[in-house]
N, C-alpha and C positions, 0 to 999 in steps of 0.2 A: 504494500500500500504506500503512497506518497505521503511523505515527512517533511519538515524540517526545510519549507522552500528556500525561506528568507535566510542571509551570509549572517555567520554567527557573531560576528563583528556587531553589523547594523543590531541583530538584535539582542544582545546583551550591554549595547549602549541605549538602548531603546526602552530597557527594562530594570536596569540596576535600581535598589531602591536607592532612598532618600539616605542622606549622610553623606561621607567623605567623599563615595561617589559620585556623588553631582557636582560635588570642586571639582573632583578630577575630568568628568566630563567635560565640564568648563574648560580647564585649563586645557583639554583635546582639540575641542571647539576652536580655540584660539592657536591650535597650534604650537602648544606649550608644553609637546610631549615627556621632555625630560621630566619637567617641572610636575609634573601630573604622575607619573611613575616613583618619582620622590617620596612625593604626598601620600603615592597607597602604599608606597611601601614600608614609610613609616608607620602609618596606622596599623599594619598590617603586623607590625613587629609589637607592635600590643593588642594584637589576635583580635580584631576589629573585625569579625565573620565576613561583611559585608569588603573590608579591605583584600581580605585573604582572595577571596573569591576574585576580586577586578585582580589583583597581582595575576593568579593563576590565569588571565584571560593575556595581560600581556605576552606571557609565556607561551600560551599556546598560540597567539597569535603571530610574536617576534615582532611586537613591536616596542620600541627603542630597545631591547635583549635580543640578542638572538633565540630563534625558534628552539625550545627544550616540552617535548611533551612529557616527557619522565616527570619534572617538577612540576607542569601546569596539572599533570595529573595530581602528584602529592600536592600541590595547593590547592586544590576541588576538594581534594578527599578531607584537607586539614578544614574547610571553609563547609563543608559537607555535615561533619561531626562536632559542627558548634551552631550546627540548623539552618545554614543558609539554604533559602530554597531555588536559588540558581544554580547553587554549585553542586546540591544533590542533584538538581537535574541534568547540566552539565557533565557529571560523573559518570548520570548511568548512561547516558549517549556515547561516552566515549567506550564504557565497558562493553555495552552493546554493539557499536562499531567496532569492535577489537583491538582498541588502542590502546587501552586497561587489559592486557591480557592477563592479569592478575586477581582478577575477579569474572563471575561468573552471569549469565544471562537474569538468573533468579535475584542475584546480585544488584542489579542492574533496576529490576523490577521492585524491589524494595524502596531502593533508594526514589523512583519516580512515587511510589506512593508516599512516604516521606514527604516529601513535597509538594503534590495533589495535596494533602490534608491538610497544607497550606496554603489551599488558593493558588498554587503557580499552575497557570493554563498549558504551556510548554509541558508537562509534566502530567498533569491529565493527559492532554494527548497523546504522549509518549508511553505513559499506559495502557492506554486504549489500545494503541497500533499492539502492544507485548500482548492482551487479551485477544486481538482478532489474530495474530498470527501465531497463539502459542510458542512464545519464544521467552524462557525462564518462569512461564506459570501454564496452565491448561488453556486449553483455546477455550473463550466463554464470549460469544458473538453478543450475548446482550447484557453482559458487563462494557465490553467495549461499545456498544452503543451507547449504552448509559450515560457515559466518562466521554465520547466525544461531546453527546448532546450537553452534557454539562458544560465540558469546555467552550461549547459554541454560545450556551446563554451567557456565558463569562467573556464571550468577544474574542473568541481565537476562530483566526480566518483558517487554518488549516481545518479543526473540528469538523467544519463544512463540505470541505472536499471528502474527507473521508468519511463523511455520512452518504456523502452521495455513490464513493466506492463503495460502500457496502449493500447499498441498493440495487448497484449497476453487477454485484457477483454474487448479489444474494447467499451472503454471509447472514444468517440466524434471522434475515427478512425474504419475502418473494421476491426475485428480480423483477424491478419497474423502475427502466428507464428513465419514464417523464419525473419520476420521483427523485432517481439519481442525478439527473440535469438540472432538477429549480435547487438541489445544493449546491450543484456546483455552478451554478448561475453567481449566486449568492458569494461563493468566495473569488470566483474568476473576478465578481466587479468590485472586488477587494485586494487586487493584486496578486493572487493565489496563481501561478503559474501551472502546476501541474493541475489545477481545474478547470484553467485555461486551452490544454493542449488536450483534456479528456471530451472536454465540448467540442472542439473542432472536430474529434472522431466522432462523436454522438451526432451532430447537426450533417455530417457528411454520409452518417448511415441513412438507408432509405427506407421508407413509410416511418419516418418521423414528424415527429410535429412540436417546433419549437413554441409554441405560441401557450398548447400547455403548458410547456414546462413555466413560462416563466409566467405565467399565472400561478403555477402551484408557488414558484417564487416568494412572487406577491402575497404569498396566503403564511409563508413560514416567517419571510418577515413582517411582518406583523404581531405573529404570533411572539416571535422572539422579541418583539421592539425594536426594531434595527429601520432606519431611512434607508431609504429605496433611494439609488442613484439612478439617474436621468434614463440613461439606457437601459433599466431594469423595469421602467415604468412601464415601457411602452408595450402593449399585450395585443396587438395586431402587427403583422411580419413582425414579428423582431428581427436586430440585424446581430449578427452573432459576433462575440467578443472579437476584438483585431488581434 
């Protein structure tokens, strides 16, 4: 199933919470990289979770350090085990990707629920995808429903796609198409790239009909409370994502 479209970069500047990390953001913002690598590492040297975590993102990024994933991992894991909930989630993606070969899928799946139970939407979702593909717990289709729809009333544009995957392979639901298309309607006009490239296959299959779909669209956001962008509105020909 499609994960994780957005560069880890943008978003864990996108997401850090509140504290030492919004200096440093700033001083990034500006351009002030040493100067911001400084600051969380200082913090970070009196176990500031939230420091620990941005340090280890340096690392793994290589930026102003050179690239060391060895440490960005032991800084996940140190920034992990004092409850941050990016850097559990961050962790179990890497143990999941195989980059933590030191820890295990099940592993992996702890750590995102850790985090789920605090509210991180990345980590809902990342448990979702572990319950629909059985990978470190049982495949359970409608716990992973569950856990994306939650992440989607919580505003995670991926949740969306992958509700609509489950639709479209009829994972623990009937396959229905026009069902699978108004979610990924919904995240493709949220930037959602892999709901973007699953619609152009859908809108190019034949005896389709877009026009359902993005009327069911219309009908989830709503339901979820979500504003309807411009091109979403429109429920006769629709013209399909660019």
């Amino acid at each position: 199933m499609g994960f994780l479209a957005a560069s880890v970069a943008a978003l864990f500047l996108a997401t850090v919470p509140a504290g030492v990390a919004v200096e440093a953001r700033q001083l990034m913002d500006a351009g002030k990289e040493a100067q911001a690598f400084n600051l969380v590492e200082e913090a970070a040297n009196r176990n500031d979770p939230e420091a620990v975590d941005y340090l280890a993102w340096f690392y793994e990024q290589g930026r102003h350090v050179s690239k060391d994933m060895a440490k960005a991992v032991a800084l996940y894991r140190r920034a992990a085990s004092l409850g941050e909930p990016h850097a559990q989630w961050r962790l179990g993606v890497l143990i999941d990707t195989g980059v933590d070969r030191s820890a295990t899928p099940g592993d992996a799946v702890a750590l995102f629920k850790k985090a789920a139970d605090q509210g991180y939407t990345d980590a809902i979702v990342s448990l979702a995808v572990m319950q629909a593909g059985g990978r470190g717990t049982a495949v359970d289709f409608t716990a992973a429903m569950g856990n994306f729809r939650r992440a989607a009333k919580l505003g995670n544009v991926h949740a969306f796609n992958e509700i609509g995957v489950m639709h479209a392979l009829g994972e623990g639901v009937p396959v229905n198409i026009v069902e699978a298309g108004a979610w990924m309607i919904i995240a493709a006009g949220r930037g959602n790239e892999p709901a973007e490239q699953h619609l152009n296959r859908i809108f190019n299959a034949p005896d389709i009909d877009p026009t359902a779909m993005f009327r069911r669209a219309n009908e989830i956001e709503r339901e979820f409370g979500i504003p309807l962008t411009p091109w979403e509105q429109v429920e006769e020909d629709p013209q399909q994502p660019s």
